[in-house]
N, C-alpha and C positions, 0 to 999 in steps of 0.2 A: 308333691304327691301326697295325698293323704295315707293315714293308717288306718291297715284294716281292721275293723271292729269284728270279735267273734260275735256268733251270735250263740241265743241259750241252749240251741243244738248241738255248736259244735263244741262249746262249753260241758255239756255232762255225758261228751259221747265217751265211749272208752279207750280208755290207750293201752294199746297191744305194746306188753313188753317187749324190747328187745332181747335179741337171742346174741347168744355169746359164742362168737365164733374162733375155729381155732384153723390155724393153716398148717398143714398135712408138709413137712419139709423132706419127705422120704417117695412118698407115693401121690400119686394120681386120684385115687379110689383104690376101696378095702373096706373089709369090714372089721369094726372094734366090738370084740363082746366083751360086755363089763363082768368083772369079774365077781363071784357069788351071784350072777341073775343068769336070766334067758335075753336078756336086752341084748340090743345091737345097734350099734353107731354105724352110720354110713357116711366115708368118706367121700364125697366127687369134686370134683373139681378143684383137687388139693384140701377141701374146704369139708370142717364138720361145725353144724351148729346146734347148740342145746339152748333149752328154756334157764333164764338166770335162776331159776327157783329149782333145779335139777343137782340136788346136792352132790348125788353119788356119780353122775356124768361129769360136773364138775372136776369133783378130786381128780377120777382117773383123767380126763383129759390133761391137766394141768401138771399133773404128774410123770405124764408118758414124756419116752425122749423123745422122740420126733413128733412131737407136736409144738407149735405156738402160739401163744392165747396173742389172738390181731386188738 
């Protein structure tokens, strides 16, 4: 079987970060408001995901008791 060769397309196309997820160990869905903002995290399906580059979503996820980083 040969390897596939990229081509220079798909070479400088861009790669969408991954998002860092965390699993909700208490609830279903809910909503997290970060604290000192107006933002709001939406839990569904056990599951909340933010942008790795989301400093202050970061902390408090990682932080919260019922939460775990998957």
């Amino acid at each position: 079987m040969a390897a596939k060769k990229s081509t220079d397309a798909e070479a400088d196309a861009p790669v969408a970060p991954e998002r860092v997820t965390f699993r909700d160990t208490v609830y279903t869905s809910r909503s997290l408001v970060l604290p000192d903002s107006d933002r709001v995290l939406q839990v569904q399906a056990n599951a909340v995901s933010v942008e790795p580059d989301d400093v202050a979503a970061l902390n408090y996820l990682s932080n919260h008791p019922d939460l775990a980083r998957e």
